[in-house]
C-alpha positions in Angstrom: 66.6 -23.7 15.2 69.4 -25.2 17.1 68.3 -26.8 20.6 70.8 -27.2 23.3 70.2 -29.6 26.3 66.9 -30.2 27.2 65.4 -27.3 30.0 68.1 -25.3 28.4 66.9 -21.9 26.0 66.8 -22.4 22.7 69.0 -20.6 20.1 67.1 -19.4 17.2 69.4 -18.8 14.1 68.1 -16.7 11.1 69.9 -16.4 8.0 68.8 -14.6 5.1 69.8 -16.5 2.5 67.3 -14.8 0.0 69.1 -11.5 -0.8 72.9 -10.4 -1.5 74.6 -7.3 -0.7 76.0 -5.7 -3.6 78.4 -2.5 -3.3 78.6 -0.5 -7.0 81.8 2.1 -7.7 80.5 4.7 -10.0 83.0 6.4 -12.5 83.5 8.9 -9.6 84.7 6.7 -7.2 81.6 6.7 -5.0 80.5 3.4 -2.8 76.9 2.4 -3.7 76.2 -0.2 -1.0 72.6 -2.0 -2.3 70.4 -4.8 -1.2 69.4 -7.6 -4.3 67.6 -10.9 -4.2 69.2 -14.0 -5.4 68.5 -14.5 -9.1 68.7 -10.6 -9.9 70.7 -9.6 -12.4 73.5 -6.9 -11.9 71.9 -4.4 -14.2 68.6 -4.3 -12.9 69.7 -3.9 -9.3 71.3 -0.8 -10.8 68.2 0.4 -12.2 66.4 -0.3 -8.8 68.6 2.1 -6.8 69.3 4.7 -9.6 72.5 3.9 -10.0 73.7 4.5 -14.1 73.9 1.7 -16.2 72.4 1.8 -19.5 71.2 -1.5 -20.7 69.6 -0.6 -24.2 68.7 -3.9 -25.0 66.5 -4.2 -21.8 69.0 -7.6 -21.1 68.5 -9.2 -25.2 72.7 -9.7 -25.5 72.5 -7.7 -28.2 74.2 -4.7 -26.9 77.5 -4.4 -24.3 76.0 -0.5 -22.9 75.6 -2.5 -19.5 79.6 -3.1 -19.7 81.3 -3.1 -16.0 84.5 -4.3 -14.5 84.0 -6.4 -11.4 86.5 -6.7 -8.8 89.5 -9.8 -9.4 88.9 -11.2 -5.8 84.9 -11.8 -7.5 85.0 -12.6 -10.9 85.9 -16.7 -10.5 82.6 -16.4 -8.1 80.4 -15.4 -11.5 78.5 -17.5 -13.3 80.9 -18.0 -16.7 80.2 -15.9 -19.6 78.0 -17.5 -22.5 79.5 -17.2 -26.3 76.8 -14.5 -26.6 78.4 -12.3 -23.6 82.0 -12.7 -25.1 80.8 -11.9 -28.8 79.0 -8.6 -27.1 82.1 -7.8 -24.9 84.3 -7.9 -27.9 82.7 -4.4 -29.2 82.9 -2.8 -25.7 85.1 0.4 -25.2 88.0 0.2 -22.5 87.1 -4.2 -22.3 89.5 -5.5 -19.9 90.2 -8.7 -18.6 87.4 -8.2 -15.7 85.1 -6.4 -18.0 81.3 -8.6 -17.8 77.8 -7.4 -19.0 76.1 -6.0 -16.0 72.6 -7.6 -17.9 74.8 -11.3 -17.2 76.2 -11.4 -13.7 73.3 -13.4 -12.0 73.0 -13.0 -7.7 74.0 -15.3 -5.9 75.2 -15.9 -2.3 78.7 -16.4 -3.5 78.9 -13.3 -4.4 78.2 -12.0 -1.3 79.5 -8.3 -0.6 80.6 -8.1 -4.2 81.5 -4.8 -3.3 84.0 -3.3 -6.0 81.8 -3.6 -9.2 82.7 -0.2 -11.4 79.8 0.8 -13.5 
């Protein structure tokens, strides 16, 4: 809460800092704006709202079928890839230089409106 003078109304600020808003591009080019909670993972947000990612290995690192590209202006923001992500990333199809496991990239508020994710 934030008080101004005394006799004065006070201004009662609410900030959510509990969940992110994510926004997923499917191959087709179609904007999938979703609602996580901090400490989600990518992948399982996904799977919340239908949206297709595979994830085989249920999240293990021992597949790369939750591959995705996330946006440049984002990817600094991510958590950095463990040895384990990079040795899994190295056998996905199309790998670029924004290519992350879906199963990896952890919510946070920094991410906020990490809205050009391709899955």
């Amino acid at each position: 809460m934030i008080s101004q003078r005394p006799n004065q109304r006070s201004v009662h600020v609410c900030v959510d800092y509990s969940s992110v808003n994510v926004v997923y591009l499917d191959k087709y080019g179609e904007r999938r704006p979703v609602r996580g909670k901090v400490g989600d993972n990518a992948m399982y947000l996904a799977h919340r709202y239908g949206i297709e990612i595979e994830g085989a290995c249920e999240a293990s690192l021992a597949c790369c079928t939750c591959h995705v590209y996330v946006h440049p202006d984002f990817i600094d923001k991510l958590n950095s890839p463990e040895p384990e992500e990079e040795d899994m990333l190295d056998l996905a199809p199309f790998l670029k230089e924004n290519s992350r496991l879906g199963c990896q990239i952890v919510l946070t508020k920094q991410i906020e409106e990490i809205g050009r994710a391709h899955v």
